[in-house]
Steps between C-alpha positions, in 0.01 A plus 500: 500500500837332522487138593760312693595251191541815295731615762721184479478548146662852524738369754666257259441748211716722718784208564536416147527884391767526814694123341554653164558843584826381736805483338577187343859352555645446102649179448873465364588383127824455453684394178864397424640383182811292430685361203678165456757704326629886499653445156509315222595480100324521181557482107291528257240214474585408877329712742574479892240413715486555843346311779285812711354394873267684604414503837198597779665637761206655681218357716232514204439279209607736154448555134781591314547716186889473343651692266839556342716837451805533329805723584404845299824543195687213563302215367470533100420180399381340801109390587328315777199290608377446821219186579214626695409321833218303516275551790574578824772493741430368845685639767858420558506273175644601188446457080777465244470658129728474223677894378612447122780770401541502093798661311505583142829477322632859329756780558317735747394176742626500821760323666253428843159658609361516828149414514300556801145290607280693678213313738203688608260314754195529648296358721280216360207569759314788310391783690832401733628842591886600425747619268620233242853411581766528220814271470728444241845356342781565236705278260771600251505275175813526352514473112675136404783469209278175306591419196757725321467367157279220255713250538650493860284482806485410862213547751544395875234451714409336864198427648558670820639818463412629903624253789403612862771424735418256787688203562812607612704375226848567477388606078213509299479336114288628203487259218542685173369360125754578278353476176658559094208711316743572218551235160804325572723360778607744758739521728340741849729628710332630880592715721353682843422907478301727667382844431408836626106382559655124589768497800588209659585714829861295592358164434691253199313318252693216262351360184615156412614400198624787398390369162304319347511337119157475323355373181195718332210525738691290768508631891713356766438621885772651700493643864553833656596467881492779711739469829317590829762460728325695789212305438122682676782772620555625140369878532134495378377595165500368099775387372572514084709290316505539124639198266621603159467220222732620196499300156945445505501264193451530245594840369185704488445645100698798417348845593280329787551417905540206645163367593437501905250469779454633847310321775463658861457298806383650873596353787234667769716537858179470757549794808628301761400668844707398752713629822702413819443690863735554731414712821707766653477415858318192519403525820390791720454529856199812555332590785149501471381890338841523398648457155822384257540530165604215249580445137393285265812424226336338165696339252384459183500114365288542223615613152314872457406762678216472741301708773507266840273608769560485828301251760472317820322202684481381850336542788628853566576599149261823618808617652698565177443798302764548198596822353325417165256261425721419142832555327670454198721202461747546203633185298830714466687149294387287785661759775174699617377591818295693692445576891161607670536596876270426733424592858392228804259620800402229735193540688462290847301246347805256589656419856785676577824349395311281229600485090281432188548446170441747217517425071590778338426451143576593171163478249449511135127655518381271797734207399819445710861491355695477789511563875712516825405454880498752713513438878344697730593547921237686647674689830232639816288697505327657815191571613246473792119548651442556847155493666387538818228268649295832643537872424362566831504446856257611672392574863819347647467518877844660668680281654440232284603397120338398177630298181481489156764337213674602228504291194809559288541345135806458302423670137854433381586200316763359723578478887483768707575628866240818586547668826192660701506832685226735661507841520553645865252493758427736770664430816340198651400413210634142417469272171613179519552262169513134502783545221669831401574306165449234284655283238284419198562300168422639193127557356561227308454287778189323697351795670638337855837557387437858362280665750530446928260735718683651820289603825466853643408591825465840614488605823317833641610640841364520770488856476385541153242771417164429310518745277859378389460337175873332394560390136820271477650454211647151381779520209582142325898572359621273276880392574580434162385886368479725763292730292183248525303606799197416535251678760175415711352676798256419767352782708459414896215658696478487847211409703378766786578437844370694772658524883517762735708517811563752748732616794446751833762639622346522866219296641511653798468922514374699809317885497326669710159576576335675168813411360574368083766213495647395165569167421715482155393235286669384184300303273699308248333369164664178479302368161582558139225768394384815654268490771270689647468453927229531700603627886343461789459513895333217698394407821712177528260379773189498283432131416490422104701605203310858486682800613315703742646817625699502808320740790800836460471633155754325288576623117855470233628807384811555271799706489304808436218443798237434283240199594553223263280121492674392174817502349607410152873327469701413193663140479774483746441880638400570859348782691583627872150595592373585883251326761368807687312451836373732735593459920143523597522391841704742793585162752843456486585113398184493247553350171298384200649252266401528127500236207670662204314340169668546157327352219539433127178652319512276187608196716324567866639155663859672469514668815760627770422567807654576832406627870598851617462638864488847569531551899429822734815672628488832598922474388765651245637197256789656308844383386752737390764403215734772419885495301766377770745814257294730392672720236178741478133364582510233775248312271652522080859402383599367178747268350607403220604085395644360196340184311538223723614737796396528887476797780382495829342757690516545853162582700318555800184414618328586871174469681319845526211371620349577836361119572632309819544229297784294318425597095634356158609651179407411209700556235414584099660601185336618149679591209718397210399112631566383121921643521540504895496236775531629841641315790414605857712429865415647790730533781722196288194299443310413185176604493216447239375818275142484528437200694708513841444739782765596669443544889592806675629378828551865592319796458801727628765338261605583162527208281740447209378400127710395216264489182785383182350562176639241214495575112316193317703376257825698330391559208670814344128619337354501898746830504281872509204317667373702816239508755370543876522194706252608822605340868250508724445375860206487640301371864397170471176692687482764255644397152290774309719743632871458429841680547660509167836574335570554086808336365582617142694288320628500204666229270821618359860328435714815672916413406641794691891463640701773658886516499697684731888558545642547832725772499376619146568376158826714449849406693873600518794261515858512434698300245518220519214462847118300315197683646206272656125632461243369731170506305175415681208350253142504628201345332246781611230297242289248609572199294794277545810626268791283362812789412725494302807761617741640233704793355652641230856403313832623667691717289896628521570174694217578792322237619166460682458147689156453685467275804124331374348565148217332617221545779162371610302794680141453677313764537666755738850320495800646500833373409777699467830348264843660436651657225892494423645744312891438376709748343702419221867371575685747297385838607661730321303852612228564738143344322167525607263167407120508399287215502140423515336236761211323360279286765182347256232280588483195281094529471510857385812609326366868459507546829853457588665748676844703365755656832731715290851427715846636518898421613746778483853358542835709567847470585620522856703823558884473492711652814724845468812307597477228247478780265808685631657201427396417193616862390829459603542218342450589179710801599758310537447315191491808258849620646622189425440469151603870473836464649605172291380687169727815576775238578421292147555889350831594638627124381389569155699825519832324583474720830 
């Protein structure tokens, strides 16, 4: 059995097994090594000895293990000794130990070895995972002269061999220990050289004195300056100077060299890092989203080669990004320089029209070197939110209006003017806005300066249906990008509304005994949603709001004689249905009135009602209403109206009937009541369609109708709409039975014109008699025409001059112009002219119509006695000149 403290105990079993199986992040060790010196001499007896720093440049604390290698074949004679460190190196500290390099003196030694320490370090944690890290350094030892014989010698020395530049000096000094080794008095001469392993690298070095006099075993100190003239700007590295000490006096034994000594001295140039920005623009105006690109020109100020990275600071440094995080600046003798572009892309953090400050940097690691300021113009941006207060409207009554607002918010960051519009609205539809736009500050801004609500109202109509549902759409522009629209809706639903009205044509109908009389009711559904309606006959003497049926058998029946007690209506529609009561009573006189009761099902207080009373008359009620110009059946004719047009129609209507007494007419129309108005005079006076009777005075007399039809509107699409418009009168006593006529009509723009040319379109004149044309133009169409009147070009010198290019022409008008035809005035044979008449209507230029035309003009006829005349003339003539040249002749001939 497992028990809950052995299951912690696997638990945390478990978590230590997870710990040491994750992988463990290995800590960095890091080693460098430096030397106080890269080279330096040595002679037999006087080894060099170098100064070695060794240095922790990771993040643990180290052991080191050093060791020496020398340069494999080019180092006979050379050997070297390293010190050991003791301990440990902490991180980011460092140890120095002292590298010995020994020479031997014989014929195969070298003239310089390198000699290379190698540092291998681990961490001083054991078990610390990690690589050991490996670092290491070279030095060349070049082989000195010392002394070249027994009994000459000289040995210089110093005890700093290594200077670090850091001061700035203008030159650095090494004092040099001249010192006579050799048994008598000498006189050193000293002099600067360098070598192959020791290069000065352009800078001088001086020794002074020159030379030096010394007894046996004597020294004397001179100084070796080195000129810096470019002070920390001096290109970066060691610099070697080598001073040569050579015995001068006395003469050095015969066979042997004079004894000398070389010392080196390094003067360590420190890498200077160091740079000047400039920025290529230094400012920038950017709209917000937008972007411009920059450089970055570094100049190099330090004295080597460097890599400078590339960085930024400010508040909206996040809106620089540069090509390359880093580039390469080259020391090129103080000349170098590098470039890293950039780009800039503002967000709308910033008001519009506002600048800030960005540092662009140049870094050495994370260190800066040198910077520049770029400024920063943010330009507009745009942007808005739009919200209505409701979605919906609901259950608006017609007739009336409901609100709601619209909230608009400026999303740009500066000001901005945003125009409101709705989408349209069916007709009688209305919305009306407090403000149809707004001016509002940037979103930077206190929300009352950014944001303003405008009212809506809507209003519904009074004849709105229920089962209309409107959405209306409200778009938010912005004026300062035209592309920002913004769009809300709100969907308007109207409440239901029921009414019902009604109308009877005739209140008052007689029959006879036995007899059915008709009385035409049209019930009108005057709400908003489809109805149903409940009919009904009623005693209107019964007391009480009950219907109780009137004593002769009363029912409604429709169009098609079948008994109806309910009728179901659309919104707006209506229904022509019929009160039918039977004459039950044969005494001439006796009537029964009726109550009529129409009532809404769903809404039963809705009612119409009216009182009918059907009357015993043993009497013919009749009118008669036939064409006044029949042009076929007395009761159909059809005509034809453009957009906008009117035509009348003359009538007449009679009483047929056989009662004694004085009747009316009532007149009705049905048909094409959405396109056609009708308008109705009888005998000169206006009479109402449908709700005036007209009285027959006379049952023997004819009486004249005028019934003008009108075109509503003139709209050009109304044209190829047709229908039946029905005329009926009908007895005031007996309106179920009617006399009817059918008037087609149909809608259609007719441009018809006729030309004709009295006397025919060809005539004779003689030269040099014009020829007049009388042309009649009739507008046989039934719109109004404006006509334009012209022909074609004269030609040979005819010409064609017409008395009026332009005409107006009603319907049926006829005007008729003159046309003047001129022959040319040099006529030089007969010629026959050809043109073309062209009379166009300026509404329909296809329909113009061409008369083809033509003059023929001769020469009048000359008389037989002028020609006689003219003959002998020229008779005459001809002798004339015959007889003078036969005289000429005979002269010639000395005759």
């Amino acid at each position: 059995m497992r028990t809950p403290a052995r299951g912690r105990c696997l638990c945390v079993i478990a978590m230590f097994l997870l710990v040491s199986l994750s992988p463990i992040v290995a800590a960095e060790v890091s080693v460098t090594l430096s030397s106080d010196s890269s080279s330096k001499e040595a002679s037999p007896g006087s080894p060099a000895e170098y100064t070695i720093t060794v240095r922790n440049t990771g993040d643990e604390e180290m052991t080191v293990s050093l060791a020496t290698s020398q340069e494999p074949g080019g180092c006979q004679g050379y050997s070297s000794t390293v010190e050991q460190v003791p301990g440990t190196i902490a991180a980011g500290s460092y140890e120095q130990v002292t590298l010995t390099v020994n020479v031997t003196e014989g014929d195969q030694t070298a003239d310089d070895c390198e000699t290379t320490v190698t540092a291998t370090a681990s961490a001083a944690e054991p078990g610390t995972p990690g690589a050991p890290a490996q670092g290491d350094v070279a030095v060349t030892t070049t082989l000195g002269e010392g002394s070249g014989n027994a009994a000459q010698g000289v040995e210089l020395s110093t005890s700093q061999a290594t200077k670090n530049y850091n001061n700035g000096a203008a030159e650095v000094e090494w004092e040099i220990t001249v010192k006579n080794t050799g048994q008598t008095q000498e006189t050193i001469t000293l002099e600067m050289d360098d070598s192959s392993s020791c290069r000065s690298d352009g800078l001088e070095a001086t020794v002074d004195p020159a030379q030096v006099t010394l007894n046996s075993d004597d020294e004397e100190t001179v100084t070796v300056t080195v000129e810096v003239p470019d002070g920390e700007q001096t290109e970066a590295g060691s610099h070697c100077f080598i001073t040569r000490a050579t015995v001068s006096a006395p003469a050095p034994p015969p066979g042997t060299d004079p004894a000398q000594d070389n010392l080196s001295v390094t003067l360590n140039i420190p890498e200077l890092r160091e740079c000047s920005a400039t920025l290529s623009p230094t400012s920038m105006t950017i709209a917000p989203g937008a972007s411009q690109s920059g450089n970055l020109v570094l100049t190099n100020d330090g004295n080597s080669d460097w890599t400078v990275g590339f960085g930024k600071s400010g508040a909206k440094a996040n809106w620089v990004t540069p090509e390359v995080s880093q580039r390469t600046l080259p020391y090129d003798n103080g000349n170098g320089q590098a470039a890293i572009s950039f780009d800039v892309t503002p967000d709308d953090s910033m008001a519009a029209n506002t600048a800030t400050e960005i540092r662009i940097r140049g870094l050495d690691g994370n260190n800066e070197r040198c910077y520049a300021i770029l400024t920063v113009t943010v330009g507009q941006s745009y942007g808005a939110s739009a919200s209505l207060g409701t979605n919906y409207l609901t259950n608006v009554e017609p007739g009336t209006a409901d609100s709601t607002s619209l909230t608009v918010t400026n999303q740009g960051n500066g000001a901005d003017e945003f125009s409101i519009a709705h989408s349209p609205v069916p007709s009688g539809w209305t919305v009306t806005m407090s403000s149809t736009s707004v001016n509002l500050l940037g979103k930077h801004e206190p929300q009352a300066d950014r944001q303003e609500s405008v009212s809506i109202e809507v209003f519904v109509p009074i004849d709105a249906l229920a089962d209309d549902s409107v959405t209306i759409s409200f778009t938010v522009t912005s004026g300062g990008d035209s592309s920002i629209q913004i769009t809300d809706s709100v969907e308007v639903s109207v409440a239901e509304r029921h009414e019902v009205d009604g109308s009877v044509l005739s209140i008052d109908q007689t029959g006879r005994s036995d007899q059915k009389v008709d009385f035409p009711v049209i019930i009108q559904n005057n709400g908003n949603v489809q109805d149903s309606f409940r009919l009904r006959a009623c005693d209107p003497n019964q007391p009480g709001s009950g219907c109780t049926s009137p004593s002769w058998q009363s029912i409604f029946v429709d169009e098609q004689d079948n008994e109806v007690t309910q009728i179901s209506l659309d919104a707006g529609a209506s229904q022509q249905v019929y009160l039918r009561i039977h004459i039950q009573s044969e005494d001439e006189g006796d009537y029964l009135q009726v109550l009529i009761k129409v009532n809404i099902v769903s809404a039963p207080s809705n009612e119409f009602t009216k009182t009918v009373t059907a009357r015993v008359s043993n009497y013919d009620y009749m009118m008669q209403l036939i064409l006044a110009e029949p042009q076929g059946a007395p009761d159909s004719t059809s005509v034809t109206l453009p957009p906008g047009g009117e035509s009348t129609i003359s009538m007449l209507v009679s009483d047929v009937g056989t009662s004694p007494y004085i009747e009316s007419a009532l007149f009705t129309t049905q048909g094409m009541d959405s396109t056609i108005t009708t308008t109705l005079r009888i005998e000169g006076v206006e009479v109402g369609i449908g709700t005036t009777p007209y009285e027959i005075a006379d049952d023997s007399q004819v009486y004249n109708v005028s019934l003008t039809f009108s075109v509503m509107g003139s709209d050009q699409g109304l044209n190829g709409e047709a229908g039946v418009v029905k005329v009926c009168a009908a007895s005031m006593r007996n309106t179920a039975n009617p006399s009817c006529v059918d008037v087609v009509i149909t809608i259609e723009t007719v441009h018809k014109l006729e030309v004709v040319v009295q006397g025919g379109p060809n005539q004779n004149t003689t030269h040099p008699e014009f020829s007049d044309f009388l042309v009649e133009v009739t507008n046989s169409g039934n719109i109004e025409e404006q006509i334009e009147i012209t022909s074609t070009e004269g030609l040979r010198g005819w010409t064609v001059d017409i008395e009026q290019t332009d005409l107006l022409l009603y319907p049926g008008e006829t005007e008729t112009i003159r046309v003047r035809v001129k022959p040319p005035v040099d006529l030089p044979v007969e010629d026959e002219f050809e043109f073309t008449l062209i009379v166009t209507p300026d509404s329909c230029e296809v329909c113009s119509q061409p008369v083809d035309m033509s003059v023929k003009a001769t020469h009048p006829e000359t008389p037989e006695w002028v020609n006689y005349m003219l003959w002998s003339v020229f008779g005459a003539l001809l002798l004339g000149i015959l007889v003078t040249i036969m005289l000429n002749r005979r002269r010639s001939f000395g005759v």
